[in-house]
DOSERO-886477 format. One line per field, with one value per residue (C-alpha): residue number from 1; residue in three letters; z, x, y. Coordinates in nm, 3 decimals. Each point is the difference from the previous one (the first is absolute). Example, Ala and Ser with C-alpha at 12.3 -4.5 7.8 and 13.67 -1.06 7.14 Angstrom:
<sites>
i = [1|2]
aa = [ALA|SER]
c3 = [0.780|-0.066]
c1 = [1.230|0.137]
c2 = [-0.450|0.344]
</sites>
This chain:
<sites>
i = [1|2|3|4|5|6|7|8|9|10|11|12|13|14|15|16|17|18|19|20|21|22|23|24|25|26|27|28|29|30|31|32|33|34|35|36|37|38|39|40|41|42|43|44|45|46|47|48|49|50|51|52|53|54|55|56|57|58|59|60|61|62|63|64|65|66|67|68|69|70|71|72|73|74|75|76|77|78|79|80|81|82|83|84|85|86|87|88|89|90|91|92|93|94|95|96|97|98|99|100|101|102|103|104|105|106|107|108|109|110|111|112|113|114|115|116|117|118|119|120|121|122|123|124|125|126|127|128|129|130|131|132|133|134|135|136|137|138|139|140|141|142|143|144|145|146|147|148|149|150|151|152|153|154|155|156|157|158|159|160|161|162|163|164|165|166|167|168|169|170|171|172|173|174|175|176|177|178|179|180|181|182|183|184|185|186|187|188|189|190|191|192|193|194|195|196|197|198|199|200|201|202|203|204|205|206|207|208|209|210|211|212|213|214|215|216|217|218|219|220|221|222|223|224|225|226|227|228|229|230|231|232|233|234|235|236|237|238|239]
aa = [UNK|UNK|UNK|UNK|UNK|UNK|UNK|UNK|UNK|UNK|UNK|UNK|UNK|UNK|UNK|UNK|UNK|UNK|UNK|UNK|UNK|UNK|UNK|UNK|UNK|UNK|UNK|UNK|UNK|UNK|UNK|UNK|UNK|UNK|UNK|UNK|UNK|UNK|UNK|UNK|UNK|UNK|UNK|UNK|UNK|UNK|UNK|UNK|UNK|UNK|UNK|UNK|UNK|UNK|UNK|UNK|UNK|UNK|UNK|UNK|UNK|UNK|UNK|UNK|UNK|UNK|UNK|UNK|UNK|UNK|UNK|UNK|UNK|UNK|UNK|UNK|UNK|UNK|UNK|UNK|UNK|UNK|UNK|UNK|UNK|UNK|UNK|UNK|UNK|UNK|UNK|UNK|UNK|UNK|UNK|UNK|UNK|UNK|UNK|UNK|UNK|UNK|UNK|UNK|UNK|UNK|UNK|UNK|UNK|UNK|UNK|UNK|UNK|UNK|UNK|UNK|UNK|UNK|UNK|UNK|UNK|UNK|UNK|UNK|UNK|UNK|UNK|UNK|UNK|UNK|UNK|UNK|UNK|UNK|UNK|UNK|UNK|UNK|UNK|UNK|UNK|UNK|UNK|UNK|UNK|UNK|UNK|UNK|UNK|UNK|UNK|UNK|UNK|UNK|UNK|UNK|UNK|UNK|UNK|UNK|UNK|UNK|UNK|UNK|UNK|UNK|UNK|UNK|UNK|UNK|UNK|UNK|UNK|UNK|UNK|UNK|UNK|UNK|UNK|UNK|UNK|UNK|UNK|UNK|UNK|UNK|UNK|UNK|UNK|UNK|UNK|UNK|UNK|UNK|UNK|UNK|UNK|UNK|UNK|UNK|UNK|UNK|UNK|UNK|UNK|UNK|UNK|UNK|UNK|UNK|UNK|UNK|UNK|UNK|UNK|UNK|UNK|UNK|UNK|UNK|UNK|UNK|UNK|UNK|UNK|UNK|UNK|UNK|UNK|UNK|UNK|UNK|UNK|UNK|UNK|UNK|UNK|UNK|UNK]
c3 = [-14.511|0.216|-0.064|0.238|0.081|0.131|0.236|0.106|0.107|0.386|0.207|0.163|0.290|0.307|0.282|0.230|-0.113|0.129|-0.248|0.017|-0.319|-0.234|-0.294|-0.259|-0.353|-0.322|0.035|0.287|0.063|0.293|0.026|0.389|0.161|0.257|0.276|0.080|0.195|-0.325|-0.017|-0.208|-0.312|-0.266|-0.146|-0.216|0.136|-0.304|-0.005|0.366|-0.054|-0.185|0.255|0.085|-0.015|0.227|0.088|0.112|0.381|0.030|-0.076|0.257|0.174|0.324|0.015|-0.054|-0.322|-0.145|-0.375|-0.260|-0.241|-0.390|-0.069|-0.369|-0.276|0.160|0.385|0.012|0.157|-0.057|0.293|-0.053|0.356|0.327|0.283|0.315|0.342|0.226|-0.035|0.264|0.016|0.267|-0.303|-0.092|0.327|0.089|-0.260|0.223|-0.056|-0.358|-0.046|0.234|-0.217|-0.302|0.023|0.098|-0.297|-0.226|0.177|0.022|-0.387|-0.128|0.200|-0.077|-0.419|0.078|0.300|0.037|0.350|0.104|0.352|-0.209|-0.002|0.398|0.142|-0.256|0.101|0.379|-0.005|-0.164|0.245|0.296|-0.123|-0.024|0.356|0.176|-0.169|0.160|0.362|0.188|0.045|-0.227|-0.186|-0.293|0.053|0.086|-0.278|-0.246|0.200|-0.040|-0.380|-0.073|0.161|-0.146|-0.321|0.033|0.082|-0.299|-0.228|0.073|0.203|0.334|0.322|0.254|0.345|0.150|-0.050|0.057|-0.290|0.199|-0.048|0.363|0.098|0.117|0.415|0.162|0.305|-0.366|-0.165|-0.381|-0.253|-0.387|-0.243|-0.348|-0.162|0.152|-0.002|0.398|0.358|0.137|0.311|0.211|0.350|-0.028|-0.312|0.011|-0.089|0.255|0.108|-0.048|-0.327|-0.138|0.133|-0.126|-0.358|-0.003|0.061|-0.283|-0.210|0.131|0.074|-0.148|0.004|0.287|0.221|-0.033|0.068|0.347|0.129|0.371|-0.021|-0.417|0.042|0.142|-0.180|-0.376|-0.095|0.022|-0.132|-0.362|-0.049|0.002|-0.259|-0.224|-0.046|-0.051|-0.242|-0.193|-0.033|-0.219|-0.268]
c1 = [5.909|0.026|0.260|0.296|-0.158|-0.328|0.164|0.192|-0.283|0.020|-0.280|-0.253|0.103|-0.265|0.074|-0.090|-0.059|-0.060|-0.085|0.221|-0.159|-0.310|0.023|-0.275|0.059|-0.178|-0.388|-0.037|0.393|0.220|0.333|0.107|0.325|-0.013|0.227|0.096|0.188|0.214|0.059|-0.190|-0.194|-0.202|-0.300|-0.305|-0.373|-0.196|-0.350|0.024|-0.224|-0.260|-0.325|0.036|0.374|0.100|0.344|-0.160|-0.013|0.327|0.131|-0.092|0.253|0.112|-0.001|0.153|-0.100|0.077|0.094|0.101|0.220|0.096|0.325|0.039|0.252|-0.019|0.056|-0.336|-0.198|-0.362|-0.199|-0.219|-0.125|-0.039|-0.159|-0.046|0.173|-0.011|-0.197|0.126|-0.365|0.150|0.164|-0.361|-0.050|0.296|0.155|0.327|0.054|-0.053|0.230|0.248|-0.027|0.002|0.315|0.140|-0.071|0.066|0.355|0.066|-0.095|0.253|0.279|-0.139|0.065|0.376|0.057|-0.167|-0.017|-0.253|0.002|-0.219|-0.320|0.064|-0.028|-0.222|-0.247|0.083|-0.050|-0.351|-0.089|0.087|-0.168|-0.332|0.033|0.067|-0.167|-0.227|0.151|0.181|0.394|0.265|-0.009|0.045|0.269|0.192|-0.073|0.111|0.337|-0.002|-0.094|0.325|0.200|-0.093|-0.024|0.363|0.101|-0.183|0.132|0.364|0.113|0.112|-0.156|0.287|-0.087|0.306|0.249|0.011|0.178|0.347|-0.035|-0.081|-0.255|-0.297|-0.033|-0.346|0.210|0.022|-0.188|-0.027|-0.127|-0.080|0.290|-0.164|0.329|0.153|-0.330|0.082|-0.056|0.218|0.137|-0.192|-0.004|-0.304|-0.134|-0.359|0.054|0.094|-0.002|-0.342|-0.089|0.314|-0.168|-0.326|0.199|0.137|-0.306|-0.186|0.298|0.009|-0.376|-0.364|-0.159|-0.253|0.283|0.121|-0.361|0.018|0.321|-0.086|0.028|0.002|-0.165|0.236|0.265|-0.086|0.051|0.389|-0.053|-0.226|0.247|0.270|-0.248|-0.077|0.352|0.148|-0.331|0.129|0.356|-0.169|-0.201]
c2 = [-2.335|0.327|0.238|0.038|0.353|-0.142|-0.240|0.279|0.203|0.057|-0.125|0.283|0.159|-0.056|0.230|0.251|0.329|0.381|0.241|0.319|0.179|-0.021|0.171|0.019|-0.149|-0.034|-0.026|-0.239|-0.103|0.074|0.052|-0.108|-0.001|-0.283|-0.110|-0.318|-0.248|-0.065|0.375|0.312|-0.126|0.192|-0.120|0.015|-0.038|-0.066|0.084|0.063|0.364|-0.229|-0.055|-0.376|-0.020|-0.283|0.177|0.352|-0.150|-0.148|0.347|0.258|0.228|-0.048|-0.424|-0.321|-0.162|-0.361|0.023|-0.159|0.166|-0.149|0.129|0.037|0.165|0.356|0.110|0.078|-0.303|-0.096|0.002|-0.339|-0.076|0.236|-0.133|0.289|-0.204|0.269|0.380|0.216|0.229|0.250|0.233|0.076|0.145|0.194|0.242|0.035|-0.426|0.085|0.235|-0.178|-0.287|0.107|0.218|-0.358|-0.176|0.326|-0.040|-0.356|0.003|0.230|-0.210|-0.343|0.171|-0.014|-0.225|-0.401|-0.103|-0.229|0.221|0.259|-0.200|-0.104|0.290|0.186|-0.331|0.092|0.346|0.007|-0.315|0.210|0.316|-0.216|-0.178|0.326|0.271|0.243|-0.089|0.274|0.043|0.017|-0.288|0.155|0.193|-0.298|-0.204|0.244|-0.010|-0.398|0.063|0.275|-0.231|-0.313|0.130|0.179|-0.425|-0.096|0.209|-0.186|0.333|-0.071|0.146|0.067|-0.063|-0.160|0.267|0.369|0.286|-0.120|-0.336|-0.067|-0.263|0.190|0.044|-0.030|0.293|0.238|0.284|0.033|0.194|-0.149|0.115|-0.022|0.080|-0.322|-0.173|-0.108|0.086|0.263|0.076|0.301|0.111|0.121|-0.224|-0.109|-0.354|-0.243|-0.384|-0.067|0.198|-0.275|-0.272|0.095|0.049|-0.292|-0.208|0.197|-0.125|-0.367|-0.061|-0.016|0.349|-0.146|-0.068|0.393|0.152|-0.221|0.156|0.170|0.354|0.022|0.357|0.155|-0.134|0.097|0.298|-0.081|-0.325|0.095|0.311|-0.273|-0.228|0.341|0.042|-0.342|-0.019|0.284|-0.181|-0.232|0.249]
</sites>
């Protein structure tokens, strides 16, 4: 007759996974910190180093794995099936997407240690999607998804991204000029403030819409400089 422990023993976890962090372990072991739809998980890779290790190619950096995890008596989780779903090849060819990326995952990692939100994994997923469909074409594509990311992570993180209501309290007016008050963490009022009616509504679609939607806003050029020193800062909230 099995014990009451073994019929407690929760099932394996199948899910999606991208790997934040690889770390080395033992003789042919890794250590990984994954992310997931479920939230941050850390994990063992056994025998992944070894030559003919079936897990080595669901593993890779910069993709979208299926894996199955075995949750046992620890928080560490063994790593018993990865299975690559998407490889996103461009961040072999552009150092700038690599470094982009990775200071994304290096940041979302260190929140996702104190703070579950299933938004983490959305729009890490969309972020490394869009820097594969668009890379190497001209513009400033890039600029304006790291103002999507800052400001979806700052919403993912539970902290809230005011774009309603100005440092009086006062709904925000398309005939107004503002500046960003990073004391109050809000728009404030200034004749001659950079920030007007259409940097908001290109803020508020990066905080209500797919990052694809925000790279297709008419005249995104011109409008983000004001609009990823607003992202920076509200990212910096969050830290």
């Amino acid at each position: 007759m099995k014990n009451e422990k073994t019929m407690r023993r929760q099932p394996d976890l199948r899910t999606e996974a991208i790997i934040l962090r690889r770390t080395d372990y033992g003789e042919a072991d890794r250590i990984l910190q994954i992310l997931t739809p479920e939230g941050k998980r850390s994990v063992i890779a056994r025998g992944v180093r070894r030559e003919k290790s079936k897990l080595a190619g669901g593993i890779e950096l910069f993709s979208v794995s299926e894996v199955v995890i075995h949750e046992g008596r620890t928080e560490l989780g063994i790593l018993t099936s990865a299975k690559l779903i998407e490889y996103y090849d461009a961040f072999v060819k552009d150092i700038e997407l690599i470094e982009m990326g990775g200071a994304m995952m290096r940041s979302v990692n260190a929140r996702a240690e104190q703070i579950e939100s299933p938004e983490f994994y959305k729009i890490l997923k969309q972020s490394l999607q869009a820097m594969q469909k668009h890379a190497g074409e001209p513009g400033r594509w890039k600029d304006i998804l790291r103002a999507w990311w800052g400001i979806n992570l700052t919403r993912a993180s539970g902290e809230d991204v005011n774009l309603r209501f100005d440092t009086d309290g006062e709904k925000l007016s398309a005939e107004q000029r503002y500046y960003w008050d990073e004391e109050q963490v809000a728009l404030a009022k200034a004749n001659a403030g950079r920030i007007g009616a259409n940097h908001i509504k290109m803020m508020r679609l990066m905080a209500s819409g797919p990052a694809e939607l925000a790279m297709k806003v008419q005249g995104g050029d011109s409008l983000i400089d004001e609009v990823l020193y607003v992202a920076k800062c509200l990212e910096r909230v969050t830290i």
